[in-house]
N, C-alpha and C positions, 0 to 999 in steps of 0.2 A: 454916426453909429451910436454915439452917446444916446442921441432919443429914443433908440429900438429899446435901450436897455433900460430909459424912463417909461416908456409906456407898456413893456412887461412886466417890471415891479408893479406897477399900478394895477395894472387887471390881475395879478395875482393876490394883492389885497384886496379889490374889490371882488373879485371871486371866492376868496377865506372870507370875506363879510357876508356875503351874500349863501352860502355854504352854513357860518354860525347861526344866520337867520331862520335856516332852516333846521335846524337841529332843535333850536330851542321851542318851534314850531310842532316837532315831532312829539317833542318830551313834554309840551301842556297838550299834549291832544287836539291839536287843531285837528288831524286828517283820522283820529278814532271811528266818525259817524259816516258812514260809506254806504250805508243801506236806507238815510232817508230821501238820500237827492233821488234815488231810485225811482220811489214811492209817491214822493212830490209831485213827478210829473206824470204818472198815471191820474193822480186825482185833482192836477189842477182846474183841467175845465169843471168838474161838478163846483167847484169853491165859486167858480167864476158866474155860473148857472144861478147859483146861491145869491149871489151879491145882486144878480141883475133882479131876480123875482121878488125878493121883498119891497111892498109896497114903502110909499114913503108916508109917512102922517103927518096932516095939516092940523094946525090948530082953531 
């Protein structure tokens, strides 16, 4: 019975850890830009279009 009660203290810290990581994640703006992963993938194939047709130069 003793271990049920070590391994809910445990994930109860590990879930406040995992919980602070996220706060402090909030508070620098990791998750502010939400409208360009949008955007990203509309225009990824023209980028990729881009990349293929420019020639290469030899010297």
């Amino acid at each position: 019975m003793s271990v049920i009660y070590l391994l809910i203290s445990i994930s109860i810290i590990v879930a406040i850890g995992f919980f602070i990581a996220f706060i402090r994640a909030v508070k620098s703006g990791q998750y502010e830009d939400d409208y360009t992963p949008s955007v990203r993938m509309l225009f990824d194939d023209e980028l990729k279009k881009d990349d293929k047709e420019t020639p290469i130069q030899t010297k």
